[in-house]
C-alpha positions in Angstrom: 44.6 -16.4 -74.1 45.5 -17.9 -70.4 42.5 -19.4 -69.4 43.1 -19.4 -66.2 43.5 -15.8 -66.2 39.8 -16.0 -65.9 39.8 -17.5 -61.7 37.2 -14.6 -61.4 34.8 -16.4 -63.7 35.9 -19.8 -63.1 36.3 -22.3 -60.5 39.9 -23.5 -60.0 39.2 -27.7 -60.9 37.4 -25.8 -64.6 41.1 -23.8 -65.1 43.2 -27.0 -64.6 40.5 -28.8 -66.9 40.7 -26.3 -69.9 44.6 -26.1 -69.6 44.4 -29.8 -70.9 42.6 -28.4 -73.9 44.3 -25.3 -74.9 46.5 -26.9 -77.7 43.4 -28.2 -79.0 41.6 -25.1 -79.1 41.6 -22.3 -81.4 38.9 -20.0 -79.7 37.2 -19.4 -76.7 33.5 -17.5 -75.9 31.7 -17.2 -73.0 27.8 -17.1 -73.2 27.3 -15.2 -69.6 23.4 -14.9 -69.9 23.6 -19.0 -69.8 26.8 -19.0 -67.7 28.4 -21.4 -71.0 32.2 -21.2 -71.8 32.4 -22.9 -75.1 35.9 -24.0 -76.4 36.4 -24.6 -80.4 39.1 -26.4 -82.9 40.8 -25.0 -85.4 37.6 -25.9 -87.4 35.5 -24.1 -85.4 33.8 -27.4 -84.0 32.7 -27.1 -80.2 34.9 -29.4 -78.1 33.0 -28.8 -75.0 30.7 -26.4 -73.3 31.5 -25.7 -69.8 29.3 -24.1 -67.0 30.9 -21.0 -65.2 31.0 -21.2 -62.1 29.7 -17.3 -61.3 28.7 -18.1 -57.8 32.3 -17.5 -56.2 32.3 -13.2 -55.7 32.7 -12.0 -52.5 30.4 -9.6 -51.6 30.5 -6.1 -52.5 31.3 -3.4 -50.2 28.3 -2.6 -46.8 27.1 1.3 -47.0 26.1 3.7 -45.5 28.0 3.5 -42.6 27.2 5.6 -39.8 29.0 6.0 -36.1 27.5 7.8 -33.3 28.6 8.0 -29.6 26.0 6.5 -26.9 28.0 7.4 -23.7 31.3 8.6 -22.7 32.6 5.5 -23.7 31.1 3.9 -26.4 29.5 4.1 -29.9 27.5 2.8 -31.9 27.9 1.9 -35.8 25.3 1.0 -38.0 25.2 0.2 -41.9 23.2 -0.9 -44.5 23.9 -4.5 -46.2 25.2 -5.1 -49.5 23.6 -5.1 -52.6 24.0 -8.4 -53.8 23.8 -9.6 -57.2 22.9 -12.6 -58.9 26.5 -13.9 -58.4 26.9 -13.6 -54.8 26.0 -15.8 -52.0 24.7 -14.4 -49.0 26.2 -12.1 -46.4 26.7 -14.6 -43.2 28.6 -11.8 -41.1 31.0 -8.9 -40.8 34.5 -7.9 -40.6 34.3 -4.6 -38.5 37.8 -2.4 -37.9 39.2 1.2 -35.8 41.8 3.4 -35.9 43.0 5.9 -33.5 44.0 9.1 -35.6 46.6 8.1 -38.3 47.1 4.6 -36.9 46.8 1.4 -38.8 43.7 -0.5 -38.5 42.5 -3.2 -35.9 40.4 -5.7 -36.0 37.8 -5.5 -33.3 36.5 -8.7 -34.3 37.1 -10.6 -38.1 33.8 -11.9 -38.2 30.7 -11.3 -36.4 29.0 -14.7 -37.4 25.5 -12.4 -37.6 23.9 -10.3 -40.1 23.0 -8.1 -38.1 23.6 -4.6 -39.7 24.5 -2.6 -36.1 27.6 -3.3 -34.0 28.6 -1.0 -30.1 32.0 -0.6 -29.0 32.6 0.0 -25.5 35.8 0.9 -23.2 36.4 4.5 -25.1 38.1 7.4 -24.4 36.4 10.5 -24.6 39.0 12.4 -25.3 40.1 10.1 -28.6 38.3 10.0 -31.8 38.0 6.6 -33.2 37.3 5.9 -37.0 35.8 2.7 -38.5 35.4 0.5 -41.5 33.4 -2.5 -42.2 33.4 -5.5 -44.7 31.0 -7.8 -45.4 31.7 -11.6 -45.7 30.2 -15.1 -47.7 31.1 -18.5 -48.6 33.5 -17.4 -50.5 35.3 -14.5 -48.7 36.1 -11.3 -47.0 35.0 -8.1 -49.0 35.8 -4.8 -49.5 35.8 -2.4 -46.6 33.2 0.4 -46.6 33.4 4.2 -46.4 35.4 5.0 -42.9 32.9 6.9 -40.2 34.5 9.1 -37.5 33.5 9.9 -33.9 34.2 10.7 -30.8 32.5 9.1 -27.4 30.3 11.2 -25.8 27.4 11.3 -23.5 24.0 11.5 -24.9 21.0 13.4 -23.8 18.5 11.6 -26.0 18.1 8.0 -26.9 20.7 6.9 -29.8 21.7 3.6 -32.0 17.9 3.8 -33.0 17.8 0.6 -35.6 14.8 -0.4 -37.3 14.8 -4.1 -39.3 12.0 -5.7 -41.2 11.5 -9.4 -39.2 8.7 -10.4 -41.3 6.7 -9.2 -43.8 4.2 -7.2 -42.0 6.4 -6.4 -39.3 9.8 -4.0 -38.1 12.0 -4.5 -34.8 13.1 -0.7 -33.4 16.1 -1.1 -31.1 17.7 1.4 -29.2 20.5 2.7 -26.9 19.1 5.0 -23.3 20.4 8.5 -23.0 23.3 8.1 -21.1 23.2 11.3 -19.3 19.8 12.1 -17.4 20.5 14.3 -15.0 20.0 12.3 -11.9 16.5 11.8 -13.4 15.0 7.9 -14.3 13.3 7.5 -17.1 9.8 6.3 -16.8 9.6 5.1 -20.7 9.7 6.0 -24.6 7.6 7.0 -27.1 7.8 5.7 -30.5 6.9 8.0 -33.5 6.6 8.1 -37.6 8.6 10.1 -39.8 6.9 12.1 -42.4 9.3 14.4 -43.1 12.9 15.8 -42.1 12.0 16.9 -38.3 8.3 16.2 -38.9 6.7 13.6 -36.6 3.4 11.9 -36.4 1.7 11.0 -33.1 3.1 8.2 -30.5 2.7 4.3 -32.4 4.2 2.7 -29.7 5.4 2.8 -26.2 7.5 0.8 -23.5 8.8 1.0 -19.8 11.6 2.9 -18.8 13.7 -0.2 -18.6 12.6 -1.8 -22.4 14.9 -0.2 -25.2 13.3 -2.2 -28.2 9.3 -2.3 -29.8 8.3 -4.5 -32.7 5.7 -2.5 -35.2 3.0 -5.1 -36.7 0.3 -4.6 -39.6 2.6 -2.8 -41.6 2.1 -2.7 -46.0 4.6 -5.1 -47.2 7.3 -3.7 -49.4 6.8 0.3 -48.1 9.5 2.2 -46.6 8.6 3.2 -42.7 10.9 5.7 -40.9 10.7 6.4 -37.1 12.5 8.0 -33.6 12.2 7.5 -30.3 11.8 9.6 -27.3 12.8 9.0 -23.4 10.5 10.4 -21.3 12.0 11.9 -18.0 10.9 13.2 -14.9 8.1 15.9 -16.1 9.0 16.0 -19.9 11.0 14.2 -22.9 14.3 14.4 -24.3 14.8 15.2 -27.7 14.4 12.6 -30.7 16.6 10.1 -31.4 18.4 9.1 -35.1 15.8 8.1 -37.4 15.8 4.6 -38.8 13.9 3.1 -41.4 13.3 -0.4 -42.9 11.0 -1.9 -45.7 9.3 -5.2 -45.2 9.8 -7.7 -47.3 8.2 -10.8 -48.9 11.9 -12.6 -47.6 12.2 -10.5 -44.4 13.3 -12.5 -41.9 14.1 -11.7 -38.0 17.7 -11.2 -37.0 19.4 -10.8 -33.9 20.1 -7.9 -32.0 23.2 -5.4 -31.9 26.4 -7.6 -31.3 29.1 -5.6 -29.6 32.4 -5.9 -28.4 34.4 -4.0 -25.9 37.9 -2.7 -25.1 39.6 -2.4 -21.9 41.0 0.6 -21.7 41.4 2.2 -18.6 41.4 6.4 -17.8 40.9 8.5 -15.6 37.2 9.6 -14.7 36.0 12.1 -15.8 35.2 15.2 -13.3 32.4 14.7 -11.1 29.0 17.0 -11.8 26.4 18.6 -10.1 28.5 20.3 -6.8 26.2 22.2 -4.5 27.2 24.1 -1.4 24.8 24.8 1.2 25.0 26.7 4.5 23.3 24.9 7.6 24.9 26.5 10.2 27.1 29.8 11.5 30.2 27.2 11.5 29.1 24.9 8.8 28.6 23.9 5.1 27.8 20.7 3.9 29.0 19.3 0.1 26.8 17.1 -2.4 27.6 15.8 -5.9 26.8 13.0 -8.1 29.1 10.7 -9.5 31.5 11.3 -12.7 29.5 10.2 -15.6 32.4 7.8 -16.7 34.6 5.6 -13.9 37.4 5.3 -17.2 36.5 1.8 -17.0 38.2 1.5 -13.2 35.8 2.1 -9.9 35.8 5.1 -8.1 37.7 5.0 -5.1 37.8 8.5 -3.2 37.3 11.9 -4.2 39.7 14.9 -3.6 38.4 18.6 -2.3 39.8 21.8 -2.5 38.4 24.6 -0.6 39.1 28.7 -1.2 38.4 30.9 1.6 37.4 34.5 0.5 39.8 36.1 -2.1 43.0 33.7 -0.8 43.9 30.6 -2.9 42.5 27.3 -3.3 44.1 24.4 -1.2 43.3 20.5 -0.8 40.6 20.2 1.7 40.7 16.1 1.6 43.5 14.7 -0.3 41.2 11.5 -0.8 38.1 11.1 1.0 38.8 6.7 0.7 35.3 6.7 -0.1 31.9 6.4 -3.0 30.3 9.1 -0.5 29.2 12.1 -2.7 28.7 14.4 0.2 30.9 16.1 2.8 30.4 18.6 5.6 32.8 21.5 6.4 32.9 22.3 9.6 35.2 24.9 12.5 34.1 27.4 9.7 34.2 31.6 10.4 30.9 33.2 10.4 30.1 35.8 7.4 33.6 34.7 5.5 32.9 33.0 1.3 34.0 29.4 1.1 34.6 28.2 -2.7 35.1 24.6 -3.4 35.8 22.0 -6.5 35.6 18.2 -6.2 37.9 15.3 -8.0 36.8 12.2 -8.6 39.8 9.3 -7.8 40.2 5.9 -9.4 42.9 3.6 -9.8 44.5 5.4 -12.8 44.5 8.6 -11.5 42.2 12.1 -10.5 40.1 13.9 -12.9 39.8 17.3 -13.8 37.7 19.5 -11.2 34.0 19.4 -11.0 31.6 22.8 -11.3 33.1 25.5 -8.4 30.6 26.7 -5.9 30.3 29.2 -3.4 28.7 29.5 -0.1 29.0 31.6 3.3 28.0 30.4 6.7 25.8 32.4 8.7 23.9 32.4 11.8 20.7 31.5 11.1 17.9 30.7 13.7 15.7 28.0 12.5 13.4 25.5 14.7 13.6 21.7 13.6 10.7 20.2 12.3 8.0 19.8 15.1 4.9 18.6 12.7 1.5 17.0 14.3 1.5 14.6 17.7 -1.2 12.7 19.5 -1.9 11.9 23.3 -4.2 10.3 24.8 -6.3 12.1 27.9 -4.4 11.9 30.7 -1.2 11.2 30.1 1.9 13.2 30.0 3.6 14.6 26.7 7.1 15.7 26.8 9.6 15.9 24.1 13.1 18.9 23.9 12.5 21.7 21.0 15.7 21.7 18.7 17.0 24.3 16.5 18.5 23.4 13.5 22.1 24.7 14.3 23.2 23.1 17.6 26.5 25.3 18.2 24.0 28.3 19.3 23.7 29.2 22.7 21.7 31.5 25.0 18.2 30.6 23.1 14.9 31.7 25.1 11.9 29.1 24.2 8.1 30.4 24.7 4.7 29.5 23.8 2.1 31.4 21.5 -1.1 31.3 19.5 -3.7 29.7 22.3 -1.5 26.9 24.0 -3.4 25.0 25.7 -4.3 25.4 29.4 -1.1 23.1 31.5 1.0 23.3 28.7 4.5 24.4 29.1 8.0 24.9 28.1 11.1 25.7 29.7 12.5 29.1 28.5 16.4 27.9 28.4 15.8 24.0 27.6 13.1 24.1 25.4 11.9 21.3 26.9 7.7 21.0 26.5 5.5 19.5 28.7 2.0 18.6 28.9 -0.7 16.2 30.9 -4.3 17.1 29.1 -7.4 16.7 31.5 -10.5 14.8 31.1 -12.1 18.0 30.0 -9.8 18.3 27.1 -10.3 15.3 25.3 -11.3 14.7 21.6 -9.6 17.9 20.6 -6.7 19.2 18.5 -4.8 21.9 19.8 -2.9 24.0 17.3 -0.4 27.0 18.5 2.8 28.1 18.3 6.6 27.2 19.4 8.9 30.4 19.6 12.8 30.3 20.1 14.4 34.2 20.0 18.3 35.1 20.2 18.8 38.6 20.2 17.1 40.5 17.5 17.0 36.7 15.7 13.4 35.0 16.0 11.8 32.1 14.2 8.4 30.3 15.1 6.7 27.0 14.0 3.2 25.5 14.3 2.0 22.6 16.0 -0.8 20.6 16.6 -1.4 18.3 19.2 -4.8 15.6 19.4 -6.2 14.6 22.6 -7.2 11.5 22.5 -11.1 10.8 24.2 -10.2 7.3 25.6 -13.8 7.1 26.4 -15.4 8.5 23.2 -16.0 5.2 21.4 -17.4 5.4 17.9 -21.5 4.9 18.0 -22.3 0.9 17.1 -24.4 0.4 13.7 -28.0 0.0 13.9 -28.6 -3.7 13.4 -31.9 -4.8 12.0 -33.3 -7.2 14.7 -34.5 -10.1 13.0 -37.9 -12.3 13.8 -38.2 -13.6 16.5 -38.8 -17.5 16.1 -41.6 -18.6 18.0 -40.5 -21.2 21.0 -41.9 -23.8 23.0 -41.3 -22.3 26.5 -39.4 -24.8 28.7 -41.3 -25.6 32.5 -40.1 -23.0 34.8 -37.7 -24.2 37.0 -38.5 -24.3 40.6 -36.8 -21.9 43.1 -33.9 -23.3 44.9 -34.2 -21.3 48.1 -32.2 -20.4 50.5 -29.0 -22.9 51.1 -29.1 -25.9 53.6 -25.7 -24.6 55.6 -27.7 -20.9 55.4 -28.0 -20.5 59.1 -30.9 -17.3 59.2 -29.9 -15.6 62.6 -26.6 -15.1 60.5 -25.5 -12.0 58.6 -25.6 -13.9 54.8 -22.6 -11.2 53.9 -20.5 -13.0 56.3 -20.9 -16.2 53.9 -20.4 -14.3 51.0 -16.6 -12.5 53.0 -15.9 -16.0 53.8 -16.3 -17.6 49.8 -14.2 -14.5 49.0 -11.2 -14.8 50.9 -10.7 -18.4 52.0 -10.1 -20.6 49.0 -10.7 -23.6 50.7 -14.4 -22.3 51.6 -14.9 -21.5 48.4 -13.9 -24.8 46.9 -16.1 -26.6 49.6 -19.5 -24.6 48.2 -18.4 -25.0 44.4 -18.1 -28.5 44.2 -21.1 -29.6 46.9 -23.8 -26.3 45.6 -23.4 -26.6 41.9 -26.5 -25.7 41.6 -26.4 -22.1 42.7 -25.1 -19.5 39.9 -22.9 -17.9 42.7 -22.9 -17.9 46.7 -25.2 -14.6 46.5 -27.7 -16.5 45.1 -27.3 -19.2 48.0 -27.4 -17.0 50.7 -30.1 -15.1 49.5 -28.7 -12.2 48.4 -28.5 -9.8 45.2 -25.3 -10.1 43.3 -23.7 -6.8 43.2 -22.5 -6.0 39.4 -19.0 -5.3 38.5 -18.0 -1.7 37.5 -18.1 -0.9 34.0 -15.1 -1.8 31.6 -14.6 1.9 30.8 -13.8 2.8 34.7 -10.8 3.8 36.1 -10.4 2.8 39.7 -7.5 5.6 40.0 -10.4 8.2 39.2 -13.3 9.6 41.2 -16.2 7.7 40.3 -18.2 11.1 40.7 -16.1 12.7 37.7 -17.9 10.1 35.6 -21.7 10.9 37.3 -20.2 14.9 36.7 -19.8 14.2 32.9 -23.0 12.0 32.4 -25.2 14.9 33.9 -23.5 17.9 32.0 -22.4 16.2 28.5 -25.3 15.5 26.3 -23.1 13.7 24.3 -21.4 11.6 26.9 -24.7 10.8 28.1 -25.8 9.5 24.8 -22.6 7.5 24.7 -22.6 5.6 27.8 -26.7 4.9 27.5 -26.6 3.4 23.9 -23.2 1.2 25.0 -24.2 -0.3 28.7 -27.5 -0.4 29.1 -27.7 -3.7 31.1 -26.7 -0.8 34.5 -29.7 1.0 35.3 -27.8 4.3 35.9 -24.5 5.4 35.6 -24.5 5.6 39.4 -24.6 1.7 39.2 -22.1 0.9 36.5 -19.3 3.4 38.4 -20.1 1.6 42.1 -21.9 4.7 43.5 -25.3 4.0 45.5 -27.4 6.3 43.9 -29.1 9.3 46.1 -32.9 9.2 46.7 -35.0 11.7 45.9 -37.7 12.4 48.8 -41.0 13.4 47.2 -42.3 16.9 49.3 -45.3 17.1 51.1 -48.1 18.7 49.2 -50.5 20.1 51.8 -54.2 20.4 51.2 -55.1 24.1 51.3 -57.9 24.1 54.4 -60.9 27.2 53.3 -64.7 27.4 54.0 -67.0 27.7 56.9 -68.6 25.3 58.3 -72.0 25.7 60.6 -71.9 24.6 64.7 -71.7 20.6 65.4 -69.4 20.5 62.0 -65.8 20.6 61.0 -63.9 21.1 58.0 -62.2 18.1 57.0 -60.5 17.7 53.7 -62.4 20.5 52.4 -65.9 19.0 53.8 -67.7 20.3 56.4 -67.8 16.9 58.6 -70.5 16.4 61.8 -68.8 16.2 65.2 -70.2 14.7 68.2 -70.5 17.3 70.9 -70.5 16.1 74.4 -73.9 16.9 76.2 -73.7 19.2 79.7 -74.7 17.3 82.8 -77.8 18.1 84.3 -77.7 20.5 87.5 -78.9 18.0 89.3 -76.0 15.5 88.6 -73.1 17.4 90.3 -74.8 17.3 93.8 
């Protein structure tokens, strides 16, 4: 027997050593259980006992595998780890391979320097299908390759690459790939759920944020099997489940890192751009919307191409190349009542893609107001602003009013220009009507309301509680100060006051030598006059204000709770107020009264009555 014909047992330096001692030898055995080799004489005496050196297998083969796409260009593979015996090492990373159809294999990468049972490979072609193996590697070697997995890239509608492995005893990592395909919709977060059964699901365990694609699971039973999926939840629902994954904790689970991946630069065309609407806005016009091609083919977009079909005729290119990432495009200089079709290309450096969705649309003459919504002014100012329709190539539109518009407003029948100045009595008031545009037998109307402003209507104060009033020493009254020593008396004292008023060197004369007067009224002996109120408008009649106080209640209320230091509104506008003159009440006069009386007050009063001269007396 060759001894060292057993290098899978043996360690290379142990071969070399038994050659020395072949000659010698008349038997070999090997005691696996204690990993012994013992080599005998030809008298079946023991020479030596060796130990084997059973550590140096390279691992056996990763299962499982399984590939599944995760966008239009890339996938994801995912395996189980080898079963290792007794006389292997551990795994300290991966040899991972592709094919394209019946090509030879090529390393992506020829180790991964991880354990980490999950790999993505990016830069696909859609249109290719791509098949994989993968080896597993120790201290000692590479070895041998899996099962090979197929597929194709793809985009997904529901999460995928779900991976779930056991970081400690008591706890799993789930990691996951986003649908790559939402339909213009974000997603706002997953859901994480058990697996009971094939298809049968338990409530949500777990959840993150639309931006998190990972979720460890804690308190979990050591050494039992958990399976889960994840949902994406988007817009008002959820996408379908994703793979199910499953791990066991173990005793000598240990955390890992996450999903290594590699990618390949290949670069295609994009693929076709999705989502092509077509929508009328006008007798003349359509306008063109899109969203981008799910895959660039790994080169930016640089332009799209249209083609446009009018009626039954053929298509023909609209824009070569729009030279732009715009996704929208209007049609304009169209004919009235005739079917437009249309199909968009999406452009990158490699080439143009096949043609999105076809849509139809016809452009017809619609009569539609623009949005007019609600507007404020305040009382007594002026309001203007031009009524639009919504397609601006129509002519000969007629503008009116409706509904209740307010008394002033207006609107000029050809322009459609509105105008409006609201009056004091049309304050704190919304005004809603209606905004009418006609051509021909076409009509269309919109709603609008307008607030008046009440620049006077200020909101009522809050009661204050007054507190207690804290009892004070009164201070000596201080004595009058008179009339002023340059006060001549035979003088008008208004012609002082004219004079402080409009000669500032008179005025600066009396401040600095009559600092004790509060104000040259005062000196002169006169009543200062108060200043009109804050709310007064000199550019108004002052009698519009008295009009309001004696005819709104709640105007009235306003002004009396807010300035009570005028003693009538007359006062705080500058008006002297009128004075009342009290009628004369006359005594009623009744009664007779006897001779040498008269009634007086309602008594009968003695008179004197002059006595007659005697006769005698007028000779």
């Amino acid at each position: 027997m060759n001894i060292c014909t057993l290098n899978r047992i043996l360690s290379l330096s142990l071969c070399i050593s038994l050659s020395l001692l072949i000659a010698a030898a008349s038997g070999l055995t090997l005691d696996i259980k204690n990993n012994l080799l013992y080599v005998a004489d030809t008298d079946n005496n023991i020479l030596e006992a060796f130990a084997s050196n059973s550590t140096s297998f390279t691992p056996s083969s990763p299962k499982n595998l399984k590939t599944s796409p995760i966008s239009p260009t890339s996938v994801i593979l995912i395996w189980d780890e080898p079963i290792l015996s007794t006389n292997m090492t551990s795994v300290t990373g991966y040899k991972i391979e592709y094919k394209i159809g019946s090509a030879s294999y090529i390393a992506i990468t020829t180790d991964t320097k991880s354990v980490t049972t999950s790999f993505i490979h990016q830069g696909l072609d859609s249109s290719k299908t791509y098949t994989y193996q993968v080896s597993a590697i120790n201290s000692n070697g590479t070895g041998n390759p899996s099962s090979s997995s197929s597929v194709k890239p793809a985009a997904t509608t529901v999460p995928g690459g779900l991976t779930a492995t056991a970081i400690n005893p008591t706890q799993i990592r789930l990691s996951w790939q986003p649908p790559s395909n939402t339909f213009g919709q974000s997603i706002s977060g997953y859901e994480i759920k058990p697996v009971f059964a094939t298809d049968v699901y338990g409530d949500t365990v777990g959840s993150t944020n639309g931006k998190t694609t990972s979720y460890i699971l804690s308190n979990l039973i050591t050494d039992k099997k958990y399976s889960f999926i994840v949902v994406a939840n988007i817009g008002y629902g959820s996408t379908g489940p994703s793979n199910t994954a499953s791990a066991t904790p173990l005793t000598s689970s240990v955390d890992v890192p996450v999903t290594s991946s590699s990618t390949i630069t290949t670069v295609t065309i994009p693929t076709p751009p999705i989502k092509l609407t077509a929508t009328s806005v006008s007798s003349t016009q359509i306008n063109l919307s899109w969203s981008p091609s799910p895959s660039d083919g790994n080169s930016p977009i640089t332009g799209y191409k249209i083609e446009v079909k009018k009626d039954s005729g053929s298509n023909s290119t609209l824009v070569a190349d729009t030279k732009s990432t715009a996704t929208t495009y209007s049609h304009t200089g169209l004919i009235t009542n005739s079917k437009y079709t249309y199909k968009v290309y999406a452009i990158n450096s490699v080439g143009t893609s096949t043609a999105s969705n076809e849509v139809t649309a016809t452009p017809m003459t619609t009569l539609k107001l623009n949005p007019l919504g609600k507007l404020s002014i305040d009382e007594g100012k002026s309001l203007s602003f031009a009524v639009k329709v919504t397609d601006n190539s129509l002519h000969g539109l007629i503008f009116s009013l409706d509904k209740n518009p307010p008394i002033g407003a207006k609107i000029n029948a050809n322009t459609g220009m509105f105008t409006w100045t609201p009056t004091d009595s049309q304050g704190a008031k919304s005004y809603t009507f209606d905004i009418v545009v006609t051509l021909g037998s076409l009509t269309d109307r919109q709603s609008i309301t307008i607030t008046v402003n009440d620049v006077l209507n200020k909101p009522e104060p809050t009661p204050v509680t007054e507190p207690e009033p804290t009892p004070v020493t009164e201070p000596e009254p201080t004595p009058e100060l008179g009339i002023a020593s340059f006060v001549d008396p035979t003088k008008d004292p208004q012609s002082y006051v004219n004079r402080y008023n409009n000669e500032p060197t008179y005025k600066k004369w009396f401040d600095t030598n009559f600092q004790e007067y509060s104000s040259i009224y005062e000196a002169v002996g006169l009543d200062e006059p108060k200043e009109l109120a804050s709310f007064v408008d000199p550019t108004k009649d002052p009698q519009s204000y008295v009009n309001r106080y004696n005819n709104e209640p709640t105007y009235k209320k306003w002004f009396d709770t807010n300035f009570p230091e005028y003693s009538s509104i007359y006062e705080a506008v500058g008006l002297d107020e009128p004075k009342v003159e009290t009628p004369k009440v006359e005594t009623p006069q009744f009664g007779i009264c006897g001779t040498g009386t008269k009634l007086i007050d309602g008594v009968c009063t003695l008179i004197e009555i002059p006595q007659a001269k005697p006769w005698w007396k007028f000779w």
